[in-house]
C-alpha positions as CSV (number, residue, x, y, z in Angstrom):
1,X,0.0,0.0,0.0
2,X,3.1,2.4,0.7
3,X,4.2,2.8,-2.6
4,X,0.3,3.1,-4.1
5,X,0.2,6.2,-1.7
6,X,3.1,7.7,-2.7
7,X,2.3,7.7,-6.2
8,X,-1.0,8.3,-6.3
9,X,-0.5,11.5,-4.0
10,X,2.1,12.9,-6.4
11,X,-0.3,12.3,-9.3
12,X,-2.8,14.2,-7.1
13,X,0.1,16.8,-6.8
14,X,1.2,16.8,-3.2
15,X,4.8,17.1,-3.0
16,X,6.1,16.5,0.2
17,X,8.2,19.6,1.7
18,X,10.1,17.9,4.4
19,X,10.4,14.6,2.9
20,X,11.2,15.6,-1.0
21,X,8.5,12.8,-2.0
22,X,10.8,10.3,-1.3
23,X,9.1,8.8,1.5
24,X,11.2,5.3,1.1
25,X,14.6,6.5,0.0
26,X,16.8,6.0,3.7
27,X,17.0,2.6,5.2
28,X,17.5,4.2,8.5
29,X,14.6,4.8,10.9
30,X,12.2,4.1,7.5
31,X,9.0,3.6,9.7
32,X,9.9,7.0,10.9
33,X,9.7,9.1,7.9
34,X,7.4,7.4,6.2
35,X,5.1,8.0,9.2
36,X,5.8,11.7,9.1
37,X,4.9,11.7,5.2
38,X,1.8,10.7,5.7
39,X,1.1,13.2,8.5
40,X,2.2,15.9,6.2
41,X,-0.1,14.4,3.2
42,X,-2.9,14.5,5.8
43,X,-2.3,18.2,6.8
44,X,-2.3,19.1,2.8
45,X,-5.4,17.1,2.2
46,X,-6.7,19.6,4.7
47,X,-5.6,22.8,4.0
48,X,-6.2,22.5,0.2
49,X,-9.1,20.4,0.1
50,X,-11.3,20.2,3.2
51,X,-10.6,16.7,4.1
52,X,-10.2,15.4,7.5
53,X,-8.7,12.2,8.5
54,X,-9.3,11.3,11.9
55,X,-7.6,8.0,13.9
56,X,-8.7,6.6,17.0
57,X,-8.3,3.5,19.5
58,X,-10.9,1.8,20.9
59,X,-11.0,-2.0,22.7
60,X,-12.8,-4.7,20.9
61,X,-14.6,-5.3,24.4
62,X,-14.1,-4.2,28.4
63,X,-13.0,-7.4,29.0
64,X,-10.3,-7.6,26.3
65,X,-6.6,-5.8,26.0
66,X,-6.7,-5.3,22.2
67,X,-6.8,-2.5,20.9
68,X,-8.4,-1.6,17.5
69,X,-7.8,1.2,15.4
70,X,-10.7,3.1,14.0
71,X,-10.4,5.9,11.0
72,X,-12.9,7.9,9.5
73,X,-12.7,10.3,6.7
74,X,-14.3,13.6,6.9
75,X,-15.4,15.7,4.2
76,X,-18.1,18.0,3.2
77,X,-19.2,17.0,-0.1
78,X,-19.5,13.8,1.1
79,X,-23.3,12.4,1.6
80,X,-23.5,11.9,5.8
81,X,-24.0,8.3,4.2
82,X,-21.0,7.6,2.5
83,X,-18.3,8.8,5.6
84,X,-16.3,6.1,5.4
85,X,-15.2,4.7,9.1
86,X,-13.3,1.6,9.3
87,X,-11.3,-0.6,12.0
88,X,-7.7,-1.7,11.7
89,X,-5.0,-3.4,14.0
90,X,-2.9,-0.5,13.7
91,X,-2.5,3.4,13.6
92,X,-0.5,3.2,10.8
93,X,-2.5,1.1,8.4
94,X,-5.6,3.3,9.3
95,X,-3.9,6.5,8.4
96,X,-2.7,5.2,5.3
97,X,-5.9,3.5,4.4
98,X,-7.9,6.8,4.6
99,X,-5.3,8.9,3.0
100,X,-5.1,6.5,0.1
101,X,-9.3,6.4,-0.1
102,X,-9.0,10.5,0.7
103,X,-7.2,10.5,-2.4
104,X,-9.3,8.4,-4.6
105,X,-12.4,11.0,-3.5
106,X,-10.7,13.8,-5.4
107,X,-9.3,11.9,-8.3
108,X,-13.0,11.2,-8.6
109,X,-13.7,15.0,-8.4
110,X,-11.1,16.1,-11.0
């Protein structure tokens, strides 16, 4: 999913001004980066186009230790309907899941 993000956010053109769009270039402390790539795709997606990504925890159950990820995409000409909201087992894979679907929202639109 990593490198689908990356491309289809330059095709949308974000260009990343901390990371140079090269989210995956350094071997070093890769989670890292690409982590804070994505936070700066989500802060473009809402300064330029009105979209909110929002991540969350929440337990499974009272009883149970796991924790489960919850995303939802914001976004005003979006039918109340169609918010997407989603679980995942990770942060990570929810923010990137959202920001990839954000994305696929305004491809639609252009």
């Amino acid at each position: 999913m990593k490198e689908q993000l990356i491309e289809k956010a330059k095709k949308m053109k974000f260009f990343s001004e901390m990371l140079w769009n090269n989210a995956y270039k350094y071997s070093n402390r890769e989670d890292l980066r690409y982590a804070l790539w994505m936070e700066e795709l989500r802060r473009w997606l809402r300064l330029n186009h009105d979209m909110y990504v929002e991540v969350t925890v929440a337990c499974k159950a009272p009883d149970d230790d796991t924790r489960v990820w919850v995303a939802q995409l914001y976004y005003e000409k979006l039918e109340e309907e169609d918010d997407t909201v989603d679980s995942y087992s990770t942060p990570e894979e929810a923010l990137e899941t959202m920001l990839y679907h954000a994305l696929l929202i305004l491809k639609k639109e252009n």
